[in-house]
C-alpha positions in Angstrom: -8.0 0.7 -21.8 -8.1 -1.5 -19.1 -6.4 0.7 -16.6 -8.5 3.2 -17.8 -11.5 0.9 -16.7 -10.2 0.1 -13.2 -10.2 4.0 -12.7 -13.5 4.2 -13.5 -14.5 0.9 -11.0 -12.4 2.4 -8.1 -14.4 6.4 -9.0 -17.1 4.3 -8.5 -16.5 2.7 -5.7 -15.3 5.9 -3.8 -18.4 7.3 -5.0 -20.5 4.9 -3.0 -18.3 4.3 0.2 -15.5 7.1 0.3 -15.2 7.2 3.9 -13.2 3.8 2.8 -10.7 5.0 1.4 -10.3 8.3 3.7 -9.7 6.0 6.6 -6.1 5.1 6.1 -5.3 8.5 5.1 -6.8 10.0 8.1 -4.8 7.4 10.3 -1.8 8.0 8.7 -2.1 11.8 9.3 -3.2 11.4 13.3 -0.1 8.9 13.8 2.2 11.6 12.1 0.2 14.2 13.9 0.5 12.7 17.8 3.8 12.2 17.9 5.3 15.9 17.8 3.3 16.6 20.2 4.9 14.2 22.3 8.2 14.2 21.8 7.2 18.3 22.0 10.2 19.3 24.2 13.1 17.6 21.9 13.5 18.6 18.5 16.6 16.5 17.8 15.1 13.4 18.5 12.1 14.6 16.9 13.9 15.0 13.6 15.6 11.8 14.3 12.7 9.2 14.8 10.4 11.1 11.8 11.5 9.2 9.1 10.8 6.1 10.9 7.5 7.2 12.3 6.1 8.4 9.1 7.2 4.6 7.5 5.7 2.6 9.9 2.2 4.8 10.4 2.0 4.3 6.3 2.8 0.8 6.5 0.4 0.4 9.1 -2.1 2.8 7.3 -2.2 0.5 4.1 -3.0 -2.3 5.9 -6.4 -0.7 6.8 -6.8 -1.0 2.8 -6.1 -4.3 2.6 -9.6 -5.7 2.6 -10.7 -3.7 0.0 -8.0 -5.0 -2.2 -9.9 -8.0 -3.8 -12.9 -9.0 -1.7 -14.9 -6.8 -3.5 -14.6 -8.3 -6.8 -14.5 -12.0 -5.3 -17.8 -10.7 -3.7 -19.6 -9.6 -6.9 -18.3 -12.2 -9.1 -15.7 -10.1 -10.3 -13.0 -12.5 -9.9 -14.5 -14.9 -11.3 -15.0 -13.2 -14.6 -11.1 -12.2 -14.4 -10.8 -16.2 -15.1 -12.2 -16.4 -18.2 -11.6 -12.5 -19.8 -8.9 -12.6 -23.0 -7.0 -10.3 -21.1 -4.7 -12.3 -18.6 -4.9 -12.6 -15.6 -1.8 -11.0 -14.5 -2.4 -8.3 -16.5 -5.8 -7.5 -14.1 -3.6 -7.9 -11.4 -1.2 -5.6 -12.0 -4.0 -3.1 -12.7 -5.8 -3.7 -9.9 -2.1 -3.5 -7.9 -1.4 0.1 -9.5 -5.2 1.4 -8.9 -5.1 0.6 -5.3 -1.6 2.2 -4.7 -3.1 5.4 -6.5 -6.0 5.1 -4.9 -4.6 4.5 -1.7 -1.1 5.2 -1.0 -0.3 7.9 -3.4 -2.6 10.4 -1.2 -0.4 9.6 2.2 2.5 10.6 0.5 1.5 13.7 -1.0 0.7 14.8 2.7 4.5 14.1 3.5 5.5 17.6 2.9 2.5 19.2 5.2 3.2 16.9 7.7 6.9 17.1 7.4 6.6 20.9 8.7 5.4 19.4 12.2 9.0 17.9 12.5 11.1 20.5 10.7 12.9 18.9 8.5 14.9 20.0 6.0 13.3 20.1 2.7 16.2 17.7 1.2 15.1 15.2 3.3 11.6 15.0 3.0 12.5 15.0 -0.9 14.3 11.6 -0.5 11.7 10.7 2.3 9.2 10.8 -0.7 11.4 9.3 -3.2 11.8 5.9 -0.8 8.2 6.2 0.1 7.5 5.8 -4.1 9.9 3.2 -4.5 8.9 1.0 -1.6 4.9 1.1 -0.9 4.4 0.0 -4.1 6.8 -3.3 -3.2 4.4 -3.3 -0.1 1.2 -3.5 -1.8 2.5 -6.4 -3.8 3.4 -8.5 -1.0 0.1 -7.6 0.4 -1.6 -8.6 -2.9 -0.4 -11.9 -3.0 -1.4 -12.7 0.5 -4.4 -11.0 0.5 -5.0 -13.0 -2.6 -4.6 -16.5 -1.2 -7.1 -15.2 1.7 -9.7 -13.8 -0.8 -11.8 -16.1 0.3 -11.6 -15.8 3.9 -14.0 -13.1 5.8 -12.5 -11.0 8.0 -8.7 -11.7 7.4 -7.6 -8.4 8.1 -5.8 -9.8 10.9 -4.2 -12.6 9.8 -2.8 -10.2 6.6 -1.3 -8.0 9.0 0.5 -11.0 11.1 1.8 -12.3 8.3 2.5 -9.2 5.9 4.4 -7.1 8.9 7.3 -9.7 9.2 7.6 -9.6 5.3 7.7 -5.6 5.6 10.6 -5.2 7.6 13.2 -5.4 5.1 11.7 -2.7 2.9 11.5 -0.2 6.0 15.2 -0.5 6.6 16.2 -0.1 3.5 13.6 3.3 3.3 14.5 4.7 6.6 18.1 4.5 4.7 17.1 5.9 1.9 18.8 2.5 -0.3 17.2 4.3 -3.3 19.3 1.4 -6.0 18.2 -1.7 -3.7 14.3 -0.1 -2.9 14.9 0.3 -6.9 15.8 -2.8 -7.8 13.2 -4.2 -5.3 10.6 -2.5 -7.1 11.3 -3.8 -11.0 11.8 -7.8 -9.6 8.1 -6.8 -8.0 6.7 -5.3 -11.2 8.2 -8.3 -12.9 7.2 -11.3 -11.8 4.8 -9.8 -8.8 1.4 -9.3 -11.1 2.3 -13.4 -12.2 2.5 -14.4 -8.5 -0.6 -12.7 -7.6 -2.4 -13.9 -10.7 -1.3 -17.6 -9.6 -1.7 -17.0 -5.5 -5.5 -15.8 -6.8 -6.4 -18.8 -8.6 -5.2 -20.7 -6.1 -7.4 -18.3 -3.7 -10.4 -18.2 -6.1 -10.1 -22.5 -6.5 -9.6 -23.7 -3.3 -12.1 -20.7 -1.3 
């Protein structure tokens, strides 16, 4: 029921602003779009480099989407209400966390086989290109939640959630350009753990001291 009523919020929130969440999308498809054109006149290198450049152009896609995380909801009062709701407030979190991946995320990698087409590769690989891409963003929008939850308070911190996020998201784009499916795996069940608790805590913390 509560998921069910963070749908509805985020429906209506795209109904009112949906270029928002279009934007990172769109980016992510020009950055993947650009570079075969570029790199036009070797196909090799091409195929080499696409894994990498489709990772980093959704990594730096999300982080268009990470204002829209929670400074809505600390905005209208929202968060404030999470405080004192009988639900908990990790619970919120970790709807709010799978929303925005849905929301968000899930639509850039749908695109992956269109865009894979532009770099011919083998339809094997952009089957375990997705399969790292659903294990690790949703380890990235984690991190980003608990960041982006201690600066809920801040106005503009797009920014300074990018400087400190991209150092954090380097590990989880080796381990997806090398397809480790059993560490991004095991990455992903510690973050679904214990992640929605951080998060709860980094947003009181956020939500307290704003």
């Amino acid at each position: 029921m509560l998921f069910l009523s963070a749908l509805r919020t985020e429906l209506i929130f795209l109904k009112r602003s949906p270029m928002r969440y279009c934007m990172p999308t769109l980016f992510f498809m020009v950055v993947c779009a650009l570079f075969p054109f570029f790199i036009a006149d070797n196909q090799h290198v091409l195929s080499q480099l696409s894994i990498g450049i489709m990772w980093i152009a959704i990594l730096l896609a999300q982080l268009l989407s990470l204002p829209y995380l929670f400074q809505e909801a600390y905005d209208d009062g929202s968060l404030d209400q999470w405080l004192i709701q009988p639900n908990s407030l990790a619970t919120i979190a970790l709807v709010k966390v799978a929303t925005h991946w849905i929301f968000f995320i899930l639509p850039m990698i749908l695109l992956v086989p269109f865009l894979a087409i532009l770099y011919n590769l083998p339809v094997f690989i952009v089957q375990k290109l997705m399969l790292s891409l659903m294990l690790g963003t949703p380890v990235m929008i984690v991190q980003a939640s608990i960041v982006a939850s201690v600066c809920v308070s801040l106005r503009r911190a797009g920014l300074l959630l990018a400087i400190i996020l991209l150092p954090l998201y380097i590990p989880i784009i080796i381990f997806g350009v090398s397809f480790q499916f059993y560490l991004l795996s095991a990455w992903l069940i510690l973050s679904l753990t214990f992640g929605s608790s951080v998060v709860a805590y980094a947003l009181r913390i956020g939500i307290t001291y704003g």
